[in-house]
N, C-alpha and C positions, 0 to 999 in steps of 0.2 A: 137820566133819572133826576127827576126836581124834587127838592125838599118838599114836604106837605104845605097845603096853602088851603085855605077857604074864600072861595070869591064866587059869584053868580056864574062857573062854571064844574066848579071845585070841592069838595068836602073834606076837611079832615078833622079828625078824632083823636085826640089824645089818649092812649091806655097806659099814660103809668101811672104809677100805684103801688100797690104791694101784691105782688107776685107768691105763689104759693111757690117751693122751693123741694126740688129731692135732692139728698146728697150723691146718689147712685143714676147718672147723667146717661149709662148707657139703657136700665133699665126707664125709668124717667118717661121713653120716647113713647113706649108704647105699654099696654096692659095694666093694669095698676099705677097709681101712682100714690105712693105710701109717704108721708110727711106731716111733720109736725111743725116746721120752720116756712117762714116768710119772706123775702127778700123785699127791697122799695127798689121801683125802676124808676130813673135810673141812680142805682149808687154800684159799687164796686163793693166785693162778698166780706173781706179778708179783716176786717175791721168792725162787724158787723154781731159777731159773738164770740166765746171767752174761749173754744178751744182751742189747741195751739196748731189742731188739724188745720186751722184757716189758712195757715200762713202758706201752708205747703204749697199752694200755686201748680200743685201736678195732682190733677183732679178733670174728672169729669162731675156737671149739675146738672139739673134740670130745670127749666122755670113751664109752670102752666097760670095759663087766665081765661077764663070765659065770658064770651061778649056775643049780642046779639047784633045782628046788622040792622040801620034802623030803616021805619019804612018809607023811602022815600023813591021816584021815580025808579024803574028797574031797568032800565038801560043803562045802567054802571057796571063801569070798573073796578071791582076793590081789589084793596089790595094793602098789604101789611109795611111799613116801613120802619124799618129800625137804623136810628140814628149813630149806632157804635156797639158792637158787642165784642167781648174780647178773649180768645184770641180768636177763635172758631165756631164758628155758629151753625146750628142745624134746625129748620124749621119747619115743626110737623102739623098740618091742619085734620083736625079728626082721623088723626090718624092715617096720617096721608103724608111724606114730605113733600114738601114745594119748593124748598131751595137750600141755599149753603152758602154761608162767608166766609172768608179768615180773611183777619191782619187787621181786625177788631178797634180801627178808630174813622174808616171811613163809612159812609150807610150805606143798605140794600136795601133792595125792594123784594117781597114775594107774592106772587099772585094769588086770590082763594081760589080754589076749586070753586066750578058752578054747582056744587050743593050748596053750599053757603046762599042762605036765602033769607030777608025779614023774618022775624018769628023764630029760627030757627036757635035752638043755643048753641053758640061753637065755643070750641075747643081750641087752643095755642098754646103748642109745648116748643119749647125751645133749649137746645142740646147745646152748652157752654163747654168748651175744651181749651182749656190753657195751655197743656204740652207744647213746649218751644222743640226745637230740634235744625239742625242745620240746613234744613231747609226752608224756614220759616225766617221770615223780616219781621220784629228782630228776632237773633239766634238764639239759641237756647240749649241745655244739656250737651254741654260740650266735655261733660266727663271731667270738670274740672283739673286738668291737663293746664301747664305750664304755657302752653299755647293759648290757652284759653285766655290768656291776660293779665291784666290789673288784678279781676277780680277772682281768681282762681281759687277754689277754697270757700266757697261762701253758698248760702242757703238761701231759697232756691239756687240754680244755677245756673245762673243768668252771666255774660261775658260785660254786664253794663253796671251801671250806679243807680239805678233806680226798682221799683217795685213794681214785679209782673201785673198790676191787677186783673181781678178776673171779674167777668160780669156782663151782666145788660146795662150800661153805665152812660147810655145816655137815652134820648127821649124813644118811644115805639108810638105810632100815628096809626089808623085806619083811616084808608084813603080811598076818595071814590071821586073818577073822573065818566066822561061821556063815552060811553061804549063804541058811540059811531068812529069818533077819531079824539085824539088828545097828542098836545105838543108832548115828546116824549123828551128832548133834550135842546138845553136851548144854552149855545156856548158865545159868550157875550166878548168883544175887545173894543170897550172903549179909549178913544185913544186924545191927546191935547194937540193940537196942533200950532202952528207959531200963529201969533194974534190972538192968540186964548180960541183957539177957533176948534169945535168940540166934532169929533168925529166918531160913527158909533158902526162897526160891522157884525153881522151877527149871523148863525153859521147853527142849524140844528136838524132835529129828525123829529119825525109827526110817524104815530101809530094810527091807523083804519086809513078812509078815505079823506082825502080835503083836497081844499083846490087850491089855497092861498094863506099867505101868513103876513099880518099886516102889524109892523113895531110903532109904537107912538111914544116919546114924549110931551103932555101937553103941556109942561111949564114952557117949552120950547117952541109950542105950535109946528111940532115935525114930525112926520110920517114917513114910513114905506115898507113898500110892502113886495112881496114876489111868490112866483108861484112855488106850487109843492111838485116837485118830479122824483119819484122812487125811493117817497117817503121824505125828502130831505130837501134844503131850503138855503138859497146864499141872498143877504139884504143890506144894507148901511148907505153911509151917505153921511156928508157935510150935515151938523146939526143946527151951526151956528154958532155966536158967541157963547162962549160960558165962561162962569165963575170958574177956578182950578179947585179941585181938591186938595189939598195942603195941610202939612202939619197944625193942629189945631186949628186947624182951618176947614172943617173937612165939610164942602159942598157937595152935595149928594140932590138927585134930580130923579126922579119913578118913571120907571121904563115899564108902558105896556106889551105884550104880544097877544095877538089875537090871530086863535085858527079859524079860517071861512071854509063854508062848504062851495059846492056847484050855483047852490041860492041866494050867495052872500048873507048866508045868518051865521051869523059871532056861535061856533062851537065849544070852544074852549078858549083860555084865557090865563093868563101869567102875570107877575107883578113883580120886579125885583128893582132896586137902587143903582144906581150906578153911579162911579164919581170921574172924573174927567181928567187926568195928570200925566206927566211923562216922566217915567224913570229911564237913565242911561249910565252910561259908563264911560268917562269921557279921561283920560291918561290915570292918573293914582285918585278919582274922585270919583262919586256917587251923587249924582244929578238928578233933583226933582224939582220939574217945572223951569226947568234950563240953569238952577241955581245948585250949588254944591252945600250936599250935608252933609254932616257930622252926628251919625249914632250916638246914642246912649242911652242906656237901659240893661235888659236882663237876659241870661238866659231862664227858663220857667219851668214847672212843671203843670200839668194837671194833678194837684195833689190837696188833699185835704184831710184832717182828722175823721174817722168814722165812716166817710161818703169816698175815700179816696181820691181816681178819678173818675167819678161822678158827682163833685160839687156844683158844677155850673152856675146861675141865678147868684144867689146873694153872694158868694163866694168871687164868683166874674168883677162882678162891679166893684166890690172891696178891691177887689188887685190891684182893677182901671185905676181908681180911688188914689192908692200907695204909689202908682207910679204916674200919677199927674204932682202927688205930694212932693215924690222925690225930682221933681223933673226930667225924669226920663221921656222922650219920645221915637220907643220901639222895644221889639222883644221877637226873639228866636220861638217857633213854637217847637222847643227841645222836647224830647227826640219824636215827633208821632206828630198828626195833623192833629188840632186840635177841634174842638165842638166849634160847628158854623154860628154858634151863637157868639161868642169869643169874634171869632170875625167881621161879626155883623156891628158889635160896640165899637171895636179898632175903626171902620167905616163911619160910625156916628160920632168919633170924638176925634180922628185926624191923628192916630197911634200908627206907628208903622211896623210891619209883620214881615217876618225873614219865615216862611213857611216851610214846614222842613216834614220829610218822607219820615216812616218808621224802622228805617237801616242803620242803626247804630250798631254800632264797634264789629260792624262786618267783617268776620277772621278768615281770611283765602286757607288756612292752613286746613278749614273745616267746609268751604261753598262747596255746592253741588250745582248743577244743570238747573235747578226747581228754586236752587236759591235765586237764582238771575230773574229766573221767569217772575219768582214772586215780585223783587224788586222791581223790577219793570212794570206788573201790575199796579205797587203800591203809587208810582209816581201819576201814572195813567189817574188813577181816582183820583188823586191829589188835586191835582192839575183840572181835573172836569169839573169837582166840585167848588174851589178856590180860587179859579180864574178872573170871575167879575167882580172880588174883592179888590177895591180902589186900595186899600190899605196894607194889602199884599205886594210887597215893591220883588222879592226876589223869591226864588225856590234853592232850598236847599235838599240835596237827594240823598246824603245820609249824615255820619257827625262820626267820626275818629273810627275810621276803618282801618282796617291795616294794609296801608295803601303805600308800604315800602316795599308792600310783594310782589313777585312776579306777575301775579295771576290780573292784580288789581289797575292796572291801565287799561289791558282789553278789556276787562270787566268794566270800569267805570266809563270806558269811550261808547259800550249799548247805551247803559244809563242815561250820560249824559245827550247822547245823541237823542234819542228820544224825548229827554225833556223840552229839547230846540225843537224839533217838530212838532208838539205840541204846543207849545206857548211862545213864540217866539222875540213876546213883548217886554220879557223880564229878564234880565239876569240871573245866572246859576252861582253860584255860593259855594265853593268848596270848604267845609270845614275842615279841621287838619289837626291832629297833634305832634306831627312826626315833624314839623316846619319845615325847612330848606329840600329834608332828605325827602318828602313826599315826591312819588311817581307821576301824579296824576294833575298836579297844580295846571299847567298850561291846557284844562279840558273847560278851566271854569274863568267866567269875567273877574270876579272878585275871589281874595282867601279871608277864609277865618280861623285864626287860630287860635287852638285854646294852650291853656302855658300857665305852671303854676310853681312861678321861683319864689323862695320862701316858705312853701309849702309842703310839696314832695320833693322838690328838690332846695338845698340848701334852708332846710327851716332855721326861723328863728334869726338868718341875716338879714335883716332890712333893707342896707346900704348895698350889699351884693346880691339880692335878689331885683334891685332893681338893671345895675348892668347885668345880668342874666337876662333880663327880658330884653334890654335892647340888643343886646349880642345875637339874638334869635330872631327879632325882627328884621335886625338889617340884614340877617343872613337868609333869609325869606325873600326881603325886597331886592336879591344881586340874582337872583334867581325866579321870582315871578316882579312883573314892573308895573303891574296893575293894584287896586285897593287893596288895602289889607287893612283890618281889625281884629281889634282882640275881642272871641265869641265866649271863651271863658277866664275867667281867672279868679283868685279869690283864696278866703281861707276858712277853715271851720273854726267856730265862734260860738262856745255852750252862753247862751244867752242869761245873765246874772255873774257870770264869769271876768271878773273885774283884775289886772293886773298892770301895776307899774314898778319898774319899764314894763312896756307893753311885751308878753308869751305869749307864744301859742296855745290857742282854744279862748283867746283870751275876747273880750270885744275891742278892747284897744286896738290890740294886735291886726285881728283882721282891718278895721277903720285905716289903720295906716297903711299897713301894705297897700289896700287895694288904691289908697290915694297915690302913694308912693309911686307904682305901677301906674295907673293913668296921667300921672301927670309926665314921667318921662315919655311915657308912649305916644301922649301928645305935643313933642318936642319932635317928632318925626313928622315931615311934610309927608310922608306915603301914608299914613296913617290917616283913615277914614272913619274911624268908631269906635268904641269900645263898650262889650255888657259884661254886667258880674255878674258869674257864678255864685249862687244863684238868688231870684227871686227870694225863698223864703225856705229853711227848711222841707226836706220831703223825706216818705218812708222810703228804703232799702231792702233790699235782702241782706238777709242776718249773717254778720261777719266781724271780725277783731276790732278793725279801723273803724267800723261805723257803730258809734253808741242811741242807740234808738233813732238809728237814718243819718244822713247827711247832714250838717250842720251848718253850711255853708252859705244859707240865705243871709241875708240883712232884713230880714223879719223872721221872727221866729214860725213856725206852723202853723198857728191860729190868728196870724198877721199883725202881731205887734213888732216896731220896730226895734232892734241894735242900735247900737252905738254910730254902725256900718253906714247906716240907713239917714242919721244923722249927716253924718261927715258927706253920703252924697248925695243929697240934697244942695248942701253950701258949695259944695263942688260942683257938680253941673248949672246952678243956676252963677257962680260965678265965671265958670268957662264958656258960659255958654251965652254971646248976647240975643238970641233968638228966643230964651226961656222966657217964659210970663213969667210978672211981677209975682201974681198969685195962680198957678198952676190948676188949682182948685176950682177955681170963677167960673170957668166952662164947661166944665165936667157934666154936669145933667142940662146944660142949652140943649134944647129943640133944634134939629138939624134936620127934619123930616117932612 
């Protein structure tokens, strides 16, 4: 399935907007639809009006919108695409289904029915079902049971730290390709070779009839092409020299594909970027472009005031913004894939992306046969639509499972198995909270662990939450010999919240620690990276410990800076002689 695109073979249409809205999701599909509320697509429900019913997250909606097909040649294809709905999607066309999602952050596609004609007004209702359950990535209604976790006791009832959101929460396209045949999937590996010498294999499936599928780069003056057998297509080749794509560096080159018929006339046609680099793993280090780096940056959310996660656009670029500010170059996309537009900027400004599945705090006490299958799914997508992101260096398949249990080695040896068969070009990422005592460490190239001394453990010591963190690294590193970085750490910080000596909640407080903590952890030669917990502020489900969400960003919610934010800034760009003078300067360069 390819993202929507408009080119001389191609149509797509944008339908968001404002969405009419039922709050009665099962009724919604079909007979009546009774409403006085709107939704905007895409944003996320729960923030959106004053009753306290929003937050609940255990609800069925409904969204309808009506759109005409326009009148243009009628040998097409349409077809509806939705860029993330969450958790569960149901999609009815006049009253027809046509298809079904869950696990609401990667896209689908639904075909119209051949009624659907110019002229004609159609109909598009869409069945939104947030119910988590232990079968579903991520979990959900675990009865909040002492198994359940950290977060046992809290509203909704979710085993994680963050906010179910629910919705149509990113973009919906109407899309219309050539009836005869159209590339159906086109799975890209560009790869760098020694000499800077650029090498491009490319590996897809074509729907109807065609005879051939012919790749071009013309900044490169390089071609080729092979035939179609049984739908499906294998092509690559030496490109040539090239620029590397590289941190702040990020060289990007437009890769054509083009389907031929038996007549050699161009059928359809594709267009995406590619950038040229080699990531590896070579003893306790993380190698791009045969040179060894050192992370810094964030863990993140999709989160925002009012839009949740469906901020995207102006919200995107502000982050890019903050964290060229602060010098960081990279960020976790914690916990869920994130919007391909997010990765498309990563790609145009040389940011590097740890891409990570939507399996967090997976509890074996509660998996089922259906949870496996889901996860397995959720990587599957990941991986097909993320792949030809040059700025995607690794895959992470879930973030603090509980992987000291029995059940979770053979469980993570499918997972992880499958992600190597699929991608073979990137490194897997185990994240970890359990450190030394985890199961499953020797299934991934690199660890990340998250670890929060001074905070949940030992608050308020400075001096000994600092040996606390190395006591736990090095008891990580006698035990796994490969990278390790720290993927969280940090403290909550109510911003205005001023205190000397530096307390906890305080902004002092966290500023130090987290310096404190990074700078011993970079006195360890295994040590490969470090991001803080978190980004900025984000909503929660409602609980003791959490006073209106998480507070643990080094920007507050609407992305003004801490104290936090301050201090790492002068930290990373003094740690780091690879930081630009001005971070800033290249931020909106043309790269395209």
């Amino acid at each position: 399935m390819l993202p929507p695109q408009t080119n001389a073979h191609r149509l797509a249409l944008s339908l968001d907007g404002l969405w009419d809205l039922a709050l009665a999701g099962a009724q919604g599909v079909s007979g009546d639809f009774v409403t006085d509320r709107v939704a905007p697509v895409p944003s996320a429900l729960e923030e959106l009006y004053c009753e306290a019913w929003w937050l609940d997250a255990e609800r069925d909606v409904c969204y309808r919108r009506f759109f005409e097909l326009p009148a243009i040649p009628t040998d097409r294809r349409w077809s509806l695409w939705f860029g993330g709905v969450s958790y569960r999607a149901e999609v009815w066309i006049d009253g027809v289904k046509v298809g079904e999602h869950e696990t609401g952050h990667t896209p689908f596609e639904v075909p119209l029915p051949a009624s659907c004609r110019p002229g004609r007004r159609i109909e598009v209702r869409v069945r939104v079902t947030q119910t988590l359950s232990a079968d579903t990535v991520p979990m959900g209604n675990l009865m909040n049971t002492g198994a359940n976790g950290q977060f046992a006791g809290q509203y909704p009832d979710v085993p994680f730290d963050f906010f179910p959101f629910t919705g149509i929460h990113r973009s919906v396209h109407l899309v219309a390709v050539a009836e005869q045949a159209q590339l159906a999937k086109l799975d890209f590996e560009p790869t760098l070779r020694t000499a800077n010498i650029g090498h491009i294999a490319l590996a897809g499936r074509v729907r109807g009839n065609a005879h051939a599928v012919e790749c071009r780069v013309a900044e490169l003056g390089w071609a080729c092409s092979a035939g179609v057998e049984d739908g499906a297509f294998h092509l690559g080749g030496e490109v040539g020299t090239v620029e590397a794509w590289d941190i702040g560096q990020p060289r990007l080159y437009d890769v054509e594909v083009r389907l031929i018929d038996a007549a050699g006339v161009v059928v359809d046609s594709y267009q995406r970027h590619l950038g040229f680099r080699s990531i590896e793993v070579v003893g306790t280090q993380l190698k791009l472009n045969g040179r060894a780096v050192r992370l810094t940056g964030f863990g993140k959310h999709e989160d925002f005031a009012v839009v949740g996660r469906g901020g995207g656009g102006a919200v995107t670029v502000r982050d890019f913004a903050l964290m060229a500010w602060t010098g960081a170059n990279s960020f976790r996309t914690s916990h869920y894939p994130y919007a391909e537009e997010t990765l498309d900027l990563a790609d145009r400004l040389g940011v590097l992306v740890i891409a990570e599945a939507p399996a967090v705090s997976i509890n074996f006490e509660f998996t089922t046969e259906r949870t496996l299958e889901t996860h397995l799914r959720c990587v599957e997508e990941l991986i097909a639509r993320d792949r030809h992101h040059p700025s995607v260096i690794m895959w992470s398949v879930a973030n603090e499972s509980l992987s000291t249990h029995a059940k979770a080695r053979p469980y993570f040896r499918q997972v992880t198995a499958r992600a190597r068969e699929l991608d073979g070009t990137r490194p897997l990422i185990g994240v970890t909270c359990h450190g030394a005592s985890d199961t499953t460490l020797d299934l991934y190239d690199l660890v990340g662990v998250n670890l929060y001394p001074g905070w949940y453990e030992l608050p308020g010591l400075l001096a000994q939450a600092e040996d606390r963190l190395e006591e736990i690294l090095r008891g990580l590193h006698e035990v796994f010999h490969g990278p390790i970085m720290i993927t969280e750490t940090g403290a909550d910080a109510v911003a205005g919240f001023h205190s000397l000596p530096a307390r906890q909640w305080s902004e002092e407080y966290q500023a130090e620690l987290i310096e404190r903590l990074f700078r011993r952890a970079r006195a360890l030669p295994f040590m490969m990276g470090e991001h803080v917990w978190n980004f900025a502020d984000f909503a929660t489900a409602q609980n003791f410990p959490r006073a209106l969400g998480n507070r643990k960003g080094v920007f507050t919610r609407d992305r003004q800076p801490k104290l936090a934010a301050h201090r790492l800034r002068s930290w990373w760009h003094e740690a780091d002689e690879t930081a630009p003078t001005d971070p800033t300067a290249k931020l909106f360069t043309p790269t395209l």
